[in-house]
DODREN-171809 format. One line per 2 residues: their letters; for each residue x, y, z of C-alpha. Coordinates in Angstrom, 3 decimals. Example, Ala and Ser with C-alpha at 12.3 -4.5 7.8 and 13.67 -1.06 7.14 Angstrom:
<recs>
AS = 12.300:-4.500:7.800  13.670:-1.060:7.140
</recs>
This chain:
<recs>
XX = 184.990:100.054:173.998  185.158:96.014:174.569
XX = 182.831:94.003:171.624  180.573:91.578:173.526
XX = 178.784:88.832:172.066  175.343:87.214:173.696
XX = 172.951:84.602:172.977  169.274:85.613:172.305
XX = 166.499:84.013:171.075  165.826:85.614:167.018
XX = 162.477:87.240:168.774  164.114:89.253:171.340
XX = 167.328:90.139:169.148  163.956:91.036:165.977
XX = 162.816:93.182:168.907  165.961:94.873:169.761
XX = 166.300:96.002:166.310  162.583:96.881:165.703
XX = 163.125:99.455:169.472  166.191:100.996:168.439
XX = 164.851:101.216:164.714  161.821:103.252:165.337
XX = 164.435:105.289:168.071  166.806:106.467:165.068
XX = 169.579:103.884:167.461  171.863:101.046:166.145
XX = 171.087:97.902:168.199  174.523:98.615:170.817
XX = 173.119:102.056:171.567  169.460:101.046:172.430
XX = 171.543:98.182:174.669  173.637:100.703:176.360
XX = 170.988:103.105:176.747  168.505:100.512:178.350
XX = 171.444:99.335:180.581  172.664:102.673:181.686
XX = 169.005:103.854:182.353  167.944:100.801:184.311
XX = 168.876:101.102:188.239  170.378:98.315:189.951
XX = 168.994:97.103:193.384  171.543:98.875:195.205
XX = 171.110:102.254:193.410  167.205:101.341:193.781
XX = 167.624:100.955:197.934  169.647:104.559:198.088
XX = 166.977:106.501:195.993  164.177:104.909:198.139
XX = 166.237:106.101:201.466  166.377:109.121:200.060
XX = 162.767:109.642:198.870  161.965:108.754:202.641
XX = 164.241:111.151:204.037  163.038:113.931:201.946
XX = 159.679:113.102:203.548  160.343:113.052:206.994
XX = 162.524:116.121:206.169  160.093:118.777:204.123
XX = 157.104:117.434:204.200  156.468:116.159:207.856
XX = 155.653:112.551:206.336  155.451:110.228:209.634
XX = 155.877:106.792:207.616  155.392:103.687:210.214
XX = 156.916:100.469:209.338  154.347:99.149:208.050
XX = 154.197:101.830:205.154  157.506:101.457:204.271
XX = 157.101:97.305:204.300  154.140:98.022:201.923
XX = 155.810:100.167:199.942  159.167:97.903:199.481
XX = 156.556:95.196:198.535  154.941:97.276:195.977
XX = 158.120:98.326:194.547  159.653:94.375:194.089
XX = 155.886:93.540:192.791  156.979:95.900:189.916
XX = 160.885:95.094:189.514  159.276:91.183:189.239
XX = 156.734:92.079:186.755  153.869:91.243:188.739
XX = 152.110:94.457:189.093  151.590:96.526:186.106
XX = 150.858:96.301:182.798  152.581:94.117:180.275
X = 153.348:94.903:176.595
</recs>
């Protein structure tokens, strides 16, 4: 396991400890669980193909373009923090 140091403001780092406090987790776990749980773009793009495909597949889905476009602008909406509530 490689040590790595970043730079955080004292209110995010107070944060970090307060999450992984109240989660029974040292700081590096919470940080390695919130990385390892948090898709990247490209693991985002294969679940959504695949979502799709089990639509059109079992459930007769006929999705037009414009759904999916919708949808894909939904979904960025909510990766940007735009849509959704904030805490």
């Amino acid at each position: 396991m490689a040590d790595t140091t970043i730079k955080i403001s004292e209110e995010v780092r107070d944060r970090l400890r307060l999450l992984a406090e109240e989660r029974g987790l040292s700081t590096r776990a919470l940080v390695e669980r919130l990385a390892g749980a948090t898709p990247t773009e490209a693991e985002r793009t294969e679940r959504t193909a695949r979502g799709i495909a089990y639509l059109r597949a079992h459930l007769g889905v006929a999705l037009t373009d414009e759904d999916l476009s919708e949808g894909e602008a939904w979904r960025n909406a909510i990766a940007e923090g735009r849509v959704g509530r904030q805490r």
